[in-house]
C-alpha positions as CSV (number, residue, x, y, z in Angstrom):
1,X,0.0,0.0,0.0
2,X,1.4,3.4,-1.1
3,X,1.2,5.9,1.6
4,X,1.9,9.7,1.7
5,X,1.5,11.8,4.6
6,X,-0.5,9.5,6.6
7,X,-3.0,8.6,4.1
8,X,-3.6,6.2,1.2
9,X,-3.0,7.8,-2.3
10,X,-6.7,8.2,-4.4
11,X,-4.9,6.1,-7.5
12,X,-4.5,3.0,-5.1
13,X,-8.3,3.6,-3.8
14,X,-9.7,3.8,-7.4
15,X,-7.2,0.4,-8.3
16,X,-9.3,-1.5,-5.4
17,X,-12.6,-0.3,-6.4
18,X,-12.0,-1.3,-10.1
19,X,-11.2,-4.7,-9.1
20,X,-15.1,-5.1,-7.6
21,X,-16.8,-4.6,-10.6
22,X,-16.6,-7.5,-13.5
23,X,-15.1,-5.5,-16.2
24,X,-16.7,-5.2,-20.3
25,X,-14.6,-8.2,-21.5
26,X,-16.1,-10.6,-18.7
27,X,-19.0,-9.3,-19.3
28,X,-19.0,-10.2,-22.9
29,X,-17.7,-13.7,-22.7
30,X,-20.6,-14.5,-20.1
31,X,-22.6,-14.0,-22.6
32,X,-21.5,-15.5,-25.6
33,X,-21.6,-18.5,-23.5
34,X,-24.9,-17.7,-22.8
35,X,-25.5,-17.0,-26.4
36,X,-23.8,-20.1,-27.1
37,X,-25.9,-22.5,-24.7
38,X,-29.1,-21.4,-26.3
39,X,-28.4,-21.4,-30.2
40,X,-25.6,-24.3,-30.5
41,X,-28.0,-27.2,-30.1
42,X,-30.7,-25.6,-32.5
43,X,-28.2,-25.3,-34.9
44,X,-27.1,-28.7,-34.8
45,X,-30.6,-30.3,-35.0
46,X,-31.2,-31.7,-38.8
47,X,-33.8,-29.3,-40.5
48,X,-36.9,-30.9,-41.6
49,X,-38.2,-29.0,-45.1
50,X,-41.0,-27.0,-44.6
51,X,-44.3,-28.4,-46.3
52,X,-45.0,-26.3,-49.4
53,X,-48.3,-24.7,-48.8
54,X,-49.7,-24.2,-52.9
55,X,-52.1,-20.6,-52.9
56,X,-53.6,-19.4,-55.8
57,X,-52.4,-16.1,-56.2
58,X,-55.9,-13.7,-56.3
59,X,-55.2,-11.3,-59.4
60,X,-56.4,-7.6,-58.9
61,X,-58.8,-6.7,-61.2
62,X,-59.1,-3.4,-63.2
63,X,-61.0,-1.9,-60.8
64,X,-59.1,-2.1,-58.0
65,X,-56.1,-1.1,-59.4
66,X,-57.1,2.0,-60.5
67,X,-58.9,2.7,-56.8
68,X,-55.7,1.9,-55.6
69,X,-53.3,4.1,-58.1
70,X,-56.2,7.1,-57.4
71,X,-55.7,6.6,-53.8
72,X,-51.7,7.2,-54.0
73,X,-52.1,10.3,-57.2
74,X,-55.5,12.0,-55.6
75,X,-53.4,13.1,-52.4
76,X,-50.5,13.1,-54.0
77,X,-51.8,15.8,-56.2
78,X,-53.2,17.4,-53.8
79,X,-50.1,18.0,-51.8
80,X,-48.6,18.9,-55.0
81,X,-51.3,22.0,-55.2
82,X,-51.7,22.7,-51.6
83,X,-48.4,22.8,-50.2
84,X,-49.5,21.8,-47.2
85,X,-46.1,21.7,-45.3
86,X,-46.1,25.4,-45.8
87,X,-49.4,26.7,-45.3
88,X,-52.7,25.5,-43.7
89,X,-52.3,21.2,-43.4
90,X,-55.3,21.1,-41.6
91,X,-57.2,22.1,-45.3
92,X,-54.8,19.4,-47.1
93,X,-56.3,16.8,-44.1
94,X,-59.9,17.6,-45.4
95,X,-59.4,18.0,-49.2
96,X,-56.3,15.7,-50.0
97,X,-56.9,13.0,-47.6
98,X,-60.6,13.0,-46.8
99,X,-62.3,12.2,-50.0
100,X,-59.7,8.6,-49.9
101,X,-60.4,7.9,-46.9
102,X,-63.9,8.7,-47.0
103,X,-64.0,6.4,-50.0
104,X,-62.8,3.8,-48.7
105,X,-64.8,3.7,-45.6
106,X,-67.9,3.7,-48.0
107,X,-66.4,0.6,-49.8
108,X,-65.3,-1.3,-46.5
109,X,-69.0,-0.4,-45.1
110,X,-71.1,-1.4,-48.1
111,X,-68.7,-4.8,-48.2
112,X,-69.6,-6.0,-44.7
113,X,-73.6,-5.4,-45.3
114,X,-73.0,-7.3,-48.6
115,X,-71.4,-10.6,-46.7
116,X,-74.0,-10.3,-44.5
């Protein structure tokens, strides 16, 4: 112990308390073991191929592609016009925005009385 005037220097305090805590590199390799544990053994099972589940793929008709391309221009255009990051967004909310989603909520309305 290193002693000056009677007391212990603050370099050999701060060595003791450094030696309490576990330091980033234990740390670490506690857990990669960890890591290691867990993931090893699933990585050394044999891999049984996944059943191939066959879907027919549902084409979009006409119609719904060009709801869909009018609901991605009609705001699009709108924010074009409007400029709605400079001036008034609540207006761009009501007449870029509220006719799609207004329309939409028709269609998703009328579809579940229609199933019914």
């Amino acid at each position: 112990m290193v002693q000056r005037w009677g007391k212990t220097s603050k370099l050999h305090k701060l060595s003791e308390q450094g030696n309490q805590m576990p330091g980033y590199q234990e740390i670490l390799i506690i857990s990669a073991i960890v890591l290691g544990v867990i993931f090893i053994p699933r990585m050394m099972e044999p891999k049984k191929p996944a059943p191939k589940l066959i879907r027919a793929r549902k084409m979009l008709s006409g119609r719904w592609r060009l709801a869909i391309a009018l609901s991605i221009v009609y705001p699009l255009g709108a924010a074009a016009i409007m400029q709605p990051w400079r001036k008034n967004p609540a207006a761009f909310g009501y007449i870029g925005l509220g006719p799609v989603l207004l329309g939409w909520l028709i269609y998703w309305v009328l579809q579940g009385f229609r199933r019914r």
